[in-house]
LOLUM-196449 format. One line per 8 residues: their letters; for each residue x, y, z negated of N, C-alpha, C, CB. Coordinates in steps of 0.001 Angstrom, whole numbers, plus 500000, padded with zeros to 6 digits. Glycine has a CB too. Layout:
BEGIN
a	X/Y/Z/X/Y/Z/X/Y/Z/X/Y/Z  ...
END
This chain:
BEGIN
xxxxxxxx	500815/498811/500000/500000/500000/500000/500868/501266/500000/499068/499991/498798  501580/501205/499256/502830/502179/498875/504195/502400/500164/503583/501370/497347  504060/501020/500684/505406/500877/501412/506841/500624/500685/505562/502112/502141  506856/499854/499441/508012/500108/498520/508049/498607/498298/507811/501195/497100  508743/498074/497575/508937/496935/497303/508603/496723/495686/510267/496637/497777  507909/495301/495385/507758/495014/494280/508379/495239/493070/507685/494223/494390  509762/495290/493355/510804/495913/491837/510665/497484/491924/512892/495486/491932  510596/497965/493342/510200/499347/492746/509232/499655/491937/509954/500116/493553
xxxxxxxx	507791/498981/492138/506623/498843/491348/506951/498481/490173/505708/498009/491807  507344/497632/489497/507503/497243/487932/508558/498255/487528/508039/495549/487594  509514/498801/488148/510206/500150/487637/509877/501123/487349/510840/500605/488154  508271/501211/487931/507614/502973/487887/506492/502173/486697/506606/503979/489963  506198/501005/486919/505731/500284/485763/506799/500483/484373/505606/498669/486252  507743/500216/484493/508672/500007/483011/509081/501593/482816/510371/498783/483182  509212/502400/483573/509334/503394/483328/508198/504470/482727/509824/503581/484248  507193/503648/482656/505703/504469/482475/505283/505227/483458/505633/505422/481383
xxxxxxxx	505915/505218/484625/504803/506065/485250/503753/505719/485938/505204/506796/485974  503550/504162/486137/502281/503611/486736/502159/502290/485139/502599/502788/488877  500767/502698/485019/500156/501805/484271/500001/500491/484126/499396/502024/484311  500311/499541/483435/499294/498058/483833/498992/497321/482860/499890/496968/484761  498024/496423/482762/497303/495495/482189/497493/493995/482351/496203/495784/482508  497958/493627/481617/497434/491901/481393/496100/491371/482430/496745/491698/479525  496146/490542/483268/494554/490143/483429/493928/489219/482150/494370/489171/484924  492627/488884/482127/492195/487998/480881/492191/486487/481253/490663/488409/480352
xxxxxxxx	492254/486344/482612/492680/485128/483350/493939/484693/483124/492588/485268/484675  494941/485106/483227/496359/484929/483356/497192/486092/482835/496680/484692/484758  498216/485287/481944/498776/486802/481115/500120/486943/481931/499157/486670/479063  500263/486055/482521/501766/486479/483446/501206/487648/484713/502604/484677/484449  500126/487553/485542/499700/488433/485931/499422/490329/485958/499190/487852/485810  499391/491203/486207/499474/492173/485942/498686/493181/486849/500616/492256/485795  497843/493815/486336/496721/494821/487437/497384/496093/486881/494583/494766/487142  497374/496914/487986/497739/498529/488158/496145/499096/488593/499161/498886/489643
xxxxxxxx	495776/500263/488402/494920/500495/488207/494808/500981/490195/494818/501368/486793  493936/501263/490798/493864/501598/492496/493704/502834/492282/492645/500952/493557  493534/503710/490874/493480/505132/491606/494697/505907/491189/492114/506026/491215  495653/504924/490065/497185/505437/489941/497937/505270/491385/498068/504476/488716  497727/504392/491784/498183/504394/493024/497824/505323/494239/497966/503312/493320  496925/505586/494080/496517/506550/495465/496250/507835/494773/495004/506024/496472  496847/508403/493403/497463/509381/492709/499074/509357/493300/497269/509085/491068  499697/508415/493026/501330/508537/493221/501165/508711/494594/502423/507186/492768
xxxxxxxx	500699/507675/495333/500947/508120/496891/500801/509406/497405/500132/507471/497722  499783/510400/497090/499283/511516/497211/500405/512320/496788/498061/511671/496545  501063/512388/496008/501964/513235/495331/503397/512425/496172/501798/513148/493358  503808/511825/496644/504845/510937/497428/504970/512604/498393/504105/509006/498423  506583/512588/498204/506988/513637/499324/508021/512911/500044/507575/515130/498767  508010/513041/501779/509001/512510/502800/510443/512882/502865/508544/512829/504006  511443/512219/502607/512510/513048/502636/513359/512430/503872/513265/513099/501191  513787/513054/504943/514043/512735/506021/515370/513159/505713/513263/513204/507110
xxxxxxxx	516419/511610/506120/517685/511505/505857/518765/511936/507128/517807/510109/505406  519833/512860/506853/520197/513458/508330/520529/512224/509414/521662/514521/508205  520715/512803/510214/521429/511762/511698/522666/511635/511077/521652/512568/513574  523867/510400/511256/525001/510130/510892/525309/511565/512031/525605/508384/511068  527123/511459/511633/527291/512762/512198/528703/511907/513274/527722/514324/510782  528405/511936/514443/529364/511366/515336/530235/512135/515534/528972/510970/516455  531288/511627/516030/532652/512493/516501/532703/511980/518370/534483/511790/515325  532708/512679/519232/533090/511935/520497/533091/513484/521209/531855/510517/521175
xxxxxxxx	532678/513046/522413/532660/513921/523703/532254/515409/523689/531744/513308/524633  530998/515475/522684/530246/516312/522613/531264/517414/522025/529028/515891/521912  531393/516702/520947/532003/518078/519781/533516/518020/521143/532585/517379/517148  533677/517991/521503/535035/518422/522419/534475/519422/523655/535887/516849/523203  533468/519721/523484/533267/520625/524656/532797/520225/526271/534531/521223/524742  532778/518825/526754/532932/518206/527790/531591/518015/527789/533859/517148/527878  531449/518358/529562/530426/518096/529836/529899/516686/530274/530288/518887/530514  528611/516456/530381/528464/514803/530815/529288/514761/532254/526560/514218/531079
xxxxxxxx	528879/515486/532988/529566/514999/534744/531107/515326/534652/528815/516159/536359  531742/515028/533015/532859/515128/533117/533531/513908/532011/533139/516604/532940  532357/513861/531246/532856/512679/530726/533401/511377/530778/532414/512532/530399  533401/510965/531899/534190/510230/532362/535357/510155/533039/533737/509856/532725  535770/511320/533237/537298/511432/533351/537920/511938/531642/537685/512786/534751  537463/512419/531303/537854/512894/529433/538047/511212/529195/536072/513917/528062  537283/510631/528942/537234/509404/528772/538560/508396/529115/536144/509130/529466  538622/508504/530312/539926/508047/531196/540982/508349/530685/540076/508557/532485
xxxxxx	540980/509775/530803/542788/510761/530134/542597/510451/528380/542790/513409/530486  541368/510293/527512/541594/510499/526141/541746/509110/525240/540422/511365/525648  540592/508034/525769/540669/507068/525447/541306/506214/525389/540241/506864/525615  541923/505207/524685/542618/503831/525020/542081/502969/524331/544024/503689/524804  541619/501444/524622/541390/500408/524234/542432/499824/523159/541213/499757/525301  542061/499372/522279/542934/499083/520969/543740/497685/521261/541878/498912/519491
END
């Protein structure tokens, strides 16, 4: 529902910030309540992680219809 994985859940569980209960069926079991959850989700903010930051052609100034001679003169196979 969340998109998170189960240990994240018992962490926001052990941490108190999502609630839970015993069922009366089964005590190993455990119910979270459906409107803590679609409380946390609601309050859930996106944090968009940068692009890795490449090193190549670009940051050198070269254009594409030239990159392949840069390539030629800069590169060598290991």
């Amino acid at each position: 529902m969340l998109g998170v994985s189960h240990a994240k859940i018992w962490k926001l569980v052990r941490d108190g910030v999502l609630a839970a209960e015993s069922t009366p069926l089964d005590t190993h079991e455990k119910l979270v309540r459906v409107a803590d959850l679609e409380a946390l989700k609601g309050e859930r903010s996106v944090t968009r992680r940068p692009w890795p930051r490449t090193i190549g052609a670009a940051d050198l100034g070269v254009q594409s219809d030239e990159a392949e001679g840069w390539l030629e003169a800069n590169w060598r196979p290991c």
